[in-house]
N, C-alpha and C positions, 0 to 999 in steps of 0.2 A: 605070140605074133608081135611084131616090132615094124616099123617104119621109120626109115635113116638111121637103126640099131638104136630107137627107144620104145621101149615096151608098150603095150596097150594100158591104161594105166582104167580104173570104175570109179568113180565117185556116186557113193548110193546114199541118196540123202530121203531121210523119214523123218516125216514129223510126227511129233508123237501123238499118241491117241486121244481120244476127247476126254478133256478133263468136267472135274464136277467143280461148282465154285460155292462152297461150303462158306455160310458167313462168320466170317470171322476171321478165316485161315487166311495168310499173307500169300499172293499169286504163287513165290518160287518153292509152297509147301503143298500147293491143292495137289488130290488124289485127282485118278483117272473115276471118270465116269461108269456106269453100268455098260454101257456103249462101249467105252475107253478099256474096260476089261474085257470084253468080244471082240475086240477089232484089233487088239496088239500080237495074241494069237495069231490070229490069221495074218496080221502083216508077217512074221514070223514063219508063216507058211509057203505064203506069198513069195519071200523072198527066197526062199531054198527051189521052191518051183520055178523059179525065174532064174535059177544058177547063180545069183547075186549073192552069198552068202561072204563076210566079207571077211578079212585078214587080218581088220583092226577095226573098233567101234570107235569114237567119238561119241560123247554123250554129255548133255546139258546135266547139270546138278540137281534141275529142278526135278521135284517127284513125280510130276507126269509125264518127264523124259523117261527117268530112272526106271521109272515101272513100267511103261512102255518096251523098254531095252529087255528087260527081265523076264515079259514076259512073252517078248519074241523071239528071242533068243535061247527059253527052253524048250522051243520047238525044235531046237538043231540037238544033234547029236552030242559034237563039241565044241560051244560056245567061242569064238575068238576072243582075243583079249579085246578088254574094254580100258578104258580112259574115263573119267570124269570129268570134265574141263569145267570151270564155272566160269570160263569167257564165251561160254556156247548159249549161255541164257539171256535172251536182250540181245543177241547180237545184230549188229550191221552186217552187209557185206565185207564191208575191207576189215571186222574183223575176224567173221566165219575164214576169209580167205587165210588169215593171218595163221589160224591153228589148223585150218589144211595142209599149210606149207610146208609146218614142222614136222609133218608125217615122214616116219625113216623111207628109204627110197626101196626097201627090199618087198613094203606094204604094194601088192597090188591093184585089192579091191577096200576102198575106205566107207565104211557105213560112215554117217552123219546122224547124230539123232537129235532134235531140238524145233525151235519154233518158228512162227509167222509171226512177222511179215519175214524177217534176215534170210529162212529158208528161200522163201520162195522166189526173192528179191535175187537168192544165189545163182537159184536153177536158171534164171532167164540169163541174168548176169555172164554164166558161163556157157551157154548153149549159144553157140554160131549156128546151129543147125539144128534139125530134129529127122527122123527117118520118117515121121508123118505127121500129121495134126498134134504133136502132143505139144508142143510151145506153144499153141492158142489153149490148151485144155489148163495150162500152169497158167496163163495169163488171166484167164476166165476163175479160176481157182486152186488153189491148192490144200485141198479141206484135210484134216484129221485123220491120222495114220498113212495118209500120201507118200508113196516111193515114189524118186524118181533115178532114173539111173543116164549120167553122163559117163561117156567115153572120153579118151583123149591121149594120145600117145605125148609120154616125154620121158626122160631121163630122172629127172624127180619132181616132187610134188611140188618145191620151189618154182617149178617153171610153168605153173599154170595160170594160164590168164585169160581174161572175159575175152568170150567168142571162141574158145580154141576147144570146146569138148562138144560132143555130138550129142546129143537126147535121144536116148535109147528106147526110152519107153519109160511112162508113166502108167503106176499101178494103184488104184482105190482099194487096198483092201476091208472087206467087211466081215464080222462073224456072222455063226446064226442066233438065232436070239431063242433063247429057249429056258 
């Protein structure tokens, strides 16, 4: 689907799942929690049930991105390529935007996997609109393992900019705990 011949373009952004804070271990090393190990599955689930499966991942350096990614991502069949970025840890907006841009133009649906506050600072940032309440549900929070999934038709990823993608829907996913 295309509007003025530029494609529908996803940008699915997840944060990664809850980490544990082990004393001693330096933030960009903590493991994912017990939680954080139940809930990266099922985002992983999540996401394939919601058609969101992406083209190309994005991924923080940090290990409760990493693991995160790892372990949402053996829930698919076959896994898209992945990316490491270590400008995705700590980031601001203008610079999440920054390595969204570089994304090749053939990528139609972009996973994002990294942290709060940059994520969710992104989500409003580029959301002009939402199909229902979900830009008050990011504004109210955007807790641990959180998708969110913006639309936005362009020609490439270079040409995306705040207010121009639509908020499709916000997903919490959880495991079961057993």
């Amino acid at each position: 689907m295309s509007v003025n011949g530029a494609p529908l373009r996803r940008l699915v952004v997840l944060r990664h799942a809850k980490s544990a804070y082990p004393e001693g271990v330096p933030d960009h090393e903590r493991p994912l929690a017990v939680r954080g190990r139940r809930d990266a599955p099922a985002a992983g689930d999540a996401l394939s049930e919601a058609d969101c499966l992406p083209d190309l991942a994005l991924c923080s350096t940090a290990v409760r991105a990493r693991r995160t990614w790892a372990l949402a991502s053996a829930r698919w069949g076959t896994p898209p390529p992945v990316r490491y970025d270590p400008r995705l840890y700590a980031a601001d907006v203008p610079e999440l935007l920054d390595v969204v841009r570089e994304t090749p133009p053939e990528v139609g649906t972009l996973l994002l996997v990294g942290h709060n506050p940059g994520l969710e600072e992104l989500v409003l940032e580029l959301a002009g609109d939402a199909l229902d309440d979900t830009l008050d549900e990011v504004r109210l929070k955007f807790p641990t393992s959180a998708i969110a999934v913006l639309a936005w038709h362009g020609a490439t990823w270079r040409s995306l900019v705040p207010g121009a993608a639509l908020l499709t829907g916000m997903i919490v996913p959880r495991g079961e705990k057993g």
